[in-house]
Every structure is written in structure tokens, then in C-alpha cells.
LUMSETI-428622 format. One line per 3 residues: number of its first residue (from 0); their letters; for each residue x, z, y of C-alpha. Coordinates in Angstrom, 3 decimals. Layout:
NUM	a	X/Z/Y  ...
//
This chain:
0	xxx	163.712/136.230/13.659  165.907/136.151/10.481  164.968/137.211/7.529
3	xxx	167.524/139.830/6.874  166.388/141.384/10.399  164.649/144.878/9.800
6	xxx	161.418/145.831/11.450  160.412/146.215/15.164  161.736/149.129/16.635
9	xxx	158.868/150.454/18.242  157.991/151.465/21.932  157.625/154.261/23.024
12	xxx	155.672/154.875/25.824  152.960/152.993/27.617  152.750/153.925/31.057
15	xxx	149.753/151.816/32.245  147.803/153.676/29.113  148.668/156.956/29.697
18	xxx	147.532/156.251/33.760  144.105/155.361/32.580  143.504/158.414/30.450
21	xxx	144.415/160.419/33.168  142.341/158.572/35.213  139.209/159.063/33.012
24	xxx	140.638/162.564/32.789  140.365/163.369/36.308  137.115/161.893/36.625
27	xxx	135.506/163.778/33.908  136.521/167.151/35.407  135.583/166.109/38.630
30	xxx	131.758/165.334/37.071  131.350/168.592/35.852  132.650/170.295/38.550
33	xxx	130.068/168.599/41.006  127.253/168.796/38.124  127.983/172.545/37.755
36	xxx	127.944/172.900/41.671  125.327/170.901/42.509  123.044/170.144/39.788
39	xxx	122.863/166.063/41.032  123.670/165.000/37.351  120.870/167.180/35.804
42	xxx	118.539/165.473/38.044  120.136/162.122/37.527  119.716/162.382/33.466
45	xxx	115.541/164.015/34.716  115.259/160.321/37.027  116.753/158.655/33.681
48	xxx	113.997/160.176/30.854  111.118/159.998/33.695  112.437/156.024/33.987
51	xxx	112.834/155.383/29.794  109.625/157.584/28.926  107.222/153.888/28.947
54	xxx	109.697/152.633/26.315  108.827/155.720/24.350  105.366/155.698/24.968
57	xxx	105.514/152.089/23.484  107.684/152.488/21.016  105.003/155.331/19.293
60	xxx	102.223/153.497/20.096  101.959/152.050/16.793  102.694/155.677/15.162
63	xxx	99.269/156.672/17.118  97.442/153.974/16.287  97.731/153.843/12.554
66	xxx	97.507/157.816/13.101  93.854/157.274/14.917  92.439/154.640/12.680
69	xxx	93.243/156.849/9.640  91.748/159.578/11.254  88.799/157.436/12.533
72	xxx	87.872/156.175/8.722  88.065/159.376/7.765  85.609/160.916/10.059
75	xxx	83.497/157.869/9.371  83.343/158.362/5.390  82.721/162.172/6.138
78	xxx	79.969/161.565/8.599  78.282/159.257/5.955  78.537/161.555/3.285
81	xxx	76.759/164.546/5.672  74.278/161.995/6.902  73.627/160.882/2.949
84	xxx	73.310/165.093/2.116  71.321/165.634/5.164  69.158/162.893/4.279
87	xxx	68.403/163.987/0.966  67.589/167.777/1.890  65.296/165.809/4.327
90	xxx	63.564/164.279/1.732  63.775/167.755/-0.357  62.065/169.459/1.854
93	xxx	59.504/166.893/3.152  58.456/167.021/-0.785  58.239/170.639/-0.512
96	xxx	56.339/171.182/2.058  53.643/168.226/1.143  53.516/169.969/-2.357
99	xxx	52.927/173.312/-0.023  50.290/171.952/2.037  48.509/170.476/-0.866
102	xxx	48.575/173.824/-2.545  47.622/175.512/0.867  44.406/172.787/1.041
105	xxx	43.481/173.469/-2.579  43.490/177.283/-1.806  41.074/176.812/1.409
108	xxx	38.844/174.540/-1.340  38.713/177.118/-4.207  37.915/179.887/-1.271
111	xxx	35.204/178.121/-0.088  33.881/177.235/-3.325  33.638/180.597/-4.851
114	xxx	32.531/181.845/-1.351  28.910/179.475/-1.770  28.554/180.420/-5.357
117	xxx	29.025/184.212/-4.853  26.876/184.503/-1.840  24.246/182.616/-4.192
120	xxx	24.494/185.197/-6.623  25.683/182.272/-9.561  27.712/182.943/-12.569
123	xxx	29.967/179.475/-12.284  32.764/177.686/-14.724  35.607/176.600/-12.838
126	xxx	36.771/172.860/-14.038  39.659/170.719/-13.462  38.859/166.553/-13.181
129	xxx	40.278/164.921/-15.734  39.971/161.288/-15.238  38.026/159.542/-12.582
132	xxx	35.188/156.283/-13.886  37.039/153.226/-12.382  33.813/151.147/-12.575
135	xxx	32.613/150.065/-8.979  28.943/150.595/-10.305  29.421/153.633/-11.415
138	xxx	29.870/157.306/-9.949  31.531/159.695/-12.555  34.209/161.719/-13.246
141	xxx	35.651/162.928/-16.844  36.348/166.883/-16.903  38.722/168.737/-18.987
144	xxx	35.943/170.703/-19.983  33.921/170.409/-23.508  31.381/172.145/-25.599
147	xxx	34.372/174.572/-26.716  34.583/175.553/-23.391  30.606/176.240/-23.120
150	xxx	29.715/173.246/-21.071  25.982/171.894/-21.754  24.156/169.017/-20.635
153	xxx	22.294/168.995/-17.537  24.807/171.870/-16.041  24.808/171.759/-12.446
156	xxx	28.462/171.054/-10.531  28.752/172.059/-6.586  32.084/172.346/-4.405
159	xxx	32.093/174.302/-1.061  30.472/171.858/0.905  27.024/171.576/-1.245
162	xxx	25.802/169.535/-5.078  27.657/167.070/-6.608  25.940/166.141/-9.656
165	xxx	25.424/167.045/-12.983  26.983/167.230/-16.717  25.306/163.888/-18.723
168	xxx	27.858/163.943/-21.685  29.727/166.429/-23.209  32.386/165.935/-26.215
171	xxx	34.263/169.112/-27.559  36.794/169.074/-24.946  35.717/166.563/-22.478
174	xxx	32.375/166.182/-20.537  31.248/163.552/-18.059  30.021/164.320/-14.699
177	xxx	27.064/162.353/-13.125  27.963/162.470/-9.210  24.665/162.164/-6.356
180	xxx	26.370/159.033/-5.785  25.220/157.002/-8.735  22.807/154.249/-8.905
183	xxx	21.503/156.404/-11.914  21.230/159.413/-9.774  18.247/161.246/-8.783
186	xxx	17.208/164.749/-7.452  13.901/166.394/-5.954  15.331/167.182/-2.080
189	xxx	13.198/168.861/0.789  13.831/169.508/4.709  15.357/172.428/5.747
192	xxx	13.854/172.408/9.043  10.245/172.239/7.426  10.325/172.267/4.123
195	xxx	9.169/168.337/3.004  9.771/167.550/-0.156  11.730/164.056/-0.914
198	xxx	13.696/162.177/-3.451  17.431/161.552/-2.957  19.271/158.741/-4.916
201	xxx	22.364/157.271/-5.299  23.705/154.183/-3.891  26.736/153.824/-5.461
204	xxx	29.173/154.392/-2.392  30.721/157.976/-2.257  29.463/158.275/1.400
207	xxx	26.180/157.399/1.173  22.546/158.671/-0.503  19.520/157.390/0.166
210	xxx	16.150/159.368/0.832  12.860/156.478/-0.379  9.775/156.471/0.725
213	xxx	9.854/158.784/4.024  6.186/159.246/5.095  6.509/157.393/8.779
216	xxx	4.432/160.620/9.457  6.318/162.678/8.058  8.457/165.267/10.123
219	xxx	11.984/164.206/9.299  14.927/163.445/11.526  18.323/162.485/12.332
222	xxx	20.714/165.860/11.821  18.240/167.106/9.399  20.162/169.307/6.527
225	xxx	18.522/168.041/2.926  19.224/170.967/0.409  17.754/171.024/-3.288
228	xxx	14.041/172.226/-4.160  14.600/173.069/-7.479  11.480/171.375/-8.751
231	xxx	12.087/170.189/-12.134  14.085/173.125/-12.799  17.329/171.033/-13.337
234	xxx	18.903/172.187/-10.599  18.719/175.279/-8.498  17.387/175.459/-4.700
237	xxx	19.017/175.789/-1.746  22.120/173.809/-2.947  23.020/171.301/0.393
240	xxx	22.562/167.829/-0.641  23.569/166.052/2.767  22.275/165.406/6.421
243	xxx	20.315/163.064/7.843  22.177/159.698/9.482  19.901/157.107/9.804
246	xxx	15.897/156.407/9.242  14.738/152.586/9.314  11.555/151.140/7.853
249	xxx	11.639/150.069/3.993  10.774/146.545/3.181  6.936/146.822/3.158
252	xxx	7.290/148.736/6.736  4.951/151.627/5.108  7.538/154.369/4.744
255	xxx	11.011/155.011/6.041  14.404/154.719/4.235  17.022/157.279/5.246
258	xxx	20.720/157.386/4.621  22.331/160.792/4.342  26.127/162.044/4.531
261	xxx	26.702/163.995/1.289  27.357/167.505/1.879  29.591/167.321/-1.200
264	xxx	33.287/166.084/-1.124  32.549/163.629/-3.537  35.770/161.820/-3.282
267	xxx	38.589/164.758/-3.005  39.191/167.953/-5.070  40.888/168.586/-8.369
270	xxx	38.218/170.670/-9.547  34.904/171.467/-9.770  32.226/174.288/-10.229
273	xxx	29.780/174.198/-13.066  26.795/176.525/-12.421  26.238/178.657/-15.889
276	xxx	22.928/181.044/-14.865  21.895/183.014/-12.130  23.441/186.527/-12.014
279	xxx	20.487/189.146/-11.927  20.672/191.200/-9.239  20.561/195.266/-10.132
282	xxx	16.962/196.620/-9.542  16.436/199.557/-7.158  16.112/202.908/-9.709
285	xxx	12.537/203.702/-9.881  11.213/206.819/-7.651  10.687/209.808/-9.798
288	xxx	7.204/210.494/-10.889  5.539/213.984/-11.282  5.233/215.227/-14.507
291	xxx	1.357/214.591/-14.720  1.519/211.045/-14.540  3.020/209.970/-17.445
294	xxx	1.480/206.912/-18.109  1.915/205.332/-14.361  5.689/205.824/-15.126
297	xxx	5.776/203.849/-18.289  3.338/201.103/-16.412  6.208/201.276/-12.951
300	xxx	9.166/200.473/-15.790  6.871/197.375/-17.431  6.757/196.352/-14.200
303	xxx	10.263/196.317/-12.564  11.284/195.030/-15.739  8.899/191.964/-15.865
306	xxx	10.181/191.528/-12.403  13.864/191.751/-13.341  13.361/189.092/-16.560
309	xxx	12.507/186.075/-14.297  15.677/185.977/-12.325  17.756/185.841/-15.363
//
């Protein structure tokens, strides 16, 4: 083309264009005229979302799982901090109710003890154990109990179950307790059943006291209860010392040995009961007297009061 030409005149009109449009045209009405009749393309597009829904199953699945692993670490960190609480109130309450049942036990001991002493008519000092001897030869215990606090030497200490020694040293506010137990240990015993009188020492083990020099006549037996005599006047009568376990022959075959199982709880408790005196028990008033005898009522007092002095 020259130069000097001017630009393409342009043409207008494109028959084989305008064809297709109409084409496309015609078809598009004819769609929605059978769609609107007949519904076919609503279930066609149903067919094609029931036919793409795996791709969009797969195409979250990654969404979900990051969603369920976040969740699942959560739950996990939640369920060990509950199992770390619940664990703790477990041991809370384990505590509590050990401290409870100690306390409960302690309760049952101090009932029992003051039940022995009151039915024995004793005024008694109630003690807490200090310290315990650790020597293997030895059967003490340290009180937290002194001469401020009024105990003597020679005082006599029983739980509920029966005697457990007596006071050999006493410091202004500490004393030391001599337990049956003790090599060192001796006290005047008899039979229950018949009223023999023996010895009881100590052995040294907690669970053991030995009766020496059983007559092989002598009436005693296995389940015999061995309570105090009260000769000697160190400690009072009655007071359950142990029972009878075992008789064999002593070394020379003459008498009998015989083991006992202390009555006492020699090896449990947190306190103990120190025997002060005996409480004197009120004396029946005196029947009145007629008038004439005068001098038989001053001789009835003398005598209900000589009676009285002796048990205090």
C-alpha cells in the first residue's frame, strides 16, 4: 500500500458472526424454557454437585485435620491438667482422712484409758511421750512431764489395756519412764484365777515378760490373766500386767519359766497415764444416835474416820 494511502475503511458487517450469536441466542432461550418446564437442568446441576462432592470432601480434608489435631492437643493438655488437680485433691484428702483416723484411734485410746482409771477410783496425770530410748537394751520412754508438773519418782504409768511401768528419773520438765519391758524391770504379779503370787520381769522385747521360778506345782496356766499384787506398795493391785503364753521348764528343770503378752500397748500411744493417789471414796453418813448415847457417837465418828484415812 502507499504511503500516502489513508486507513482501512472498515467493514461493516459480519454475517457468519452475527449467525453464531443468534445461534447461542436461540439455544439459551430454548434451555430455560425446557429447565423452567421440566426441571431436567436442576437435576442435571443436583447429578453434577452429588458427582464433584469427593473433590470437596478432599479438598477440606486437610482443613479437618489440622482442625482435629488442634482440638485433640487441646483436650489432651486439659485432661492432664484435671488428672494433675484430681490427683492432688486425691492426695489431699487421703492426708486428711489418715490425720482423721489417727485422731479417731487416739480418741478410742484416751476413752479407754480414763475408762480403767475411773472405774479404779485413781486420781491420774495425763502425759504426752516425748522422746522414745533408741537403745536396743533398753525399754524407756522420755515424757514431757517434770517435777513442775508434779511428777515423782516411782509414779505408776498404765494405758487402757493394763501397767506399763514406772517414773525412774524426773528433771523439771522431763521424766523418764521405766517400761515392764526392761531388763531392769521388776514387779510382784499374782494369778487372777487363784491368786499365786509371782515375779514378772522384763526381757527387753516390747512383746514379751517373763514370769521366773513357777512352782511346777503351782496352779498356773496358759490364758491365765497376771494383774499386780501391790506388795511392796510401789504399785497398786489389780492393774493387768499380761496373760499367760507359754510355760517350759527353767534350766535346772525345778521350776517353770513363763512368757506373757503384755496387757499394756507398750509400743503405740502418744501418751500416757501417771497414777497420782487413790481417790477416797465418800463414807456412808453415820445413822443418828439417841440423845443418851453420847459417847458411842463420838466412838462411831473415830471409827468411820480411821476407816476413811487408809484409802487415801
Amino acid at each position: 500500500m502507499p504511503p500516502y494511502a489513508g486507513p482501512p475503511v472498515p467493514r461493516h458487517g459480519d454475517p457468519a458472526g452475527t449467525l453464531r450469536l443468534l445461534g447461542w441466542l436461540a439455544l439459551a432461550i430454548a434451555l430455560i424454557v425446557l429447565d423452567h418446564r421440566g426441571g431436567w437442568l436442576s437435576k442435571l446441576r443436583a447429578d453434577a454437585t452429588l458427582a464433584v462432592q469427593p473433590l470437596w470432601r478432599i479438598a477440606a480434608m486437610p482443613s479437618e485435620i489440622g482442625a482435629q489435631l488442634r482440638s485433640g492437643a487441646a483436650t489432651r493438655a486439659q485432661l492432664q491438667r484435671e488428672n494433675e488437680s484430681l490427683r492432688n485433691a486425691l492426695l489431699v484428702s487421703g492426708a486428711r482422712i489418715a490425720r482423721l483416723q489417727t485422731a479417731a484411734g487416739d480418741n478410742l485410746r484416751l476413752a479407754g484409758m480414763l475408762g480403767v482409771v475411773r472405774r479404779e477410783g485413781f486420781d491420774v496425770q495425763l502425759v504426752p511421750i516425748l522422746d522414745v530410748d533408741l537403745d536396743p537394751t533398753h525399754q524407756r520412754l522420755v515424757l514431757d512431764a517434770g517435777s513442775r508438773d508434779g511428777v515423782r519418782m516411782g509414779q505408776s504409768a498404765v494405758d487402757a489395756g493394763g501397767l506399763l511401768g514406772q517414773i525412774v528419773a524426773v528433771m523439771p520438765t522431763t521424766s523418764t519412764l521405766l517400761l515392764l519391758t526392761d531388763p531392769d524391770h521388776a514387779v510382784p504379779v499374782l494369778v487372777q484365777r487363784n491368786g499365786i503370787r509371782l515375779v514378772a520381769y522384763g526381757t527387753g522385747r516390747s512383746d514379751r515378760i517373763e514370769l521366773a521360778n513357777v512352782p511346777t506345782s503351782g496352779d498356773v496356766r496358759v490364758g491365765d490373766r497376771i494383774v499386780t499384787s501391790g506388795l511392796g506398795g510401789r504399785f497398786p493391785p489389780g492393774f493387768p500386767v499380761g496373760t499367760v503364753n507359754q510355760l517350759r521348764p527353767d534350766e535346772s528343770r525345778a521350776f517353770l519359766v513363763g512368757e506373757l503378752r503384755p496387757a499394756a500397748q507398750l509400743d503405740r500411744g502418744r501418751d500416757v497415764l501417771l497414777l497420782r493417789r487413790v481417790i477416797a471414796a465418800p463414807s456412808p453418813p453415820a445413822p443418828a444416835a439417841p440423845e443418851a448415847s453420847t459417847p458411842a457417837t463420838g466412838v462411831q465418828a473415830t471409827g468411820a474416820q480411821a476407816t476413811a484415812e487408809p484409802q487415801r
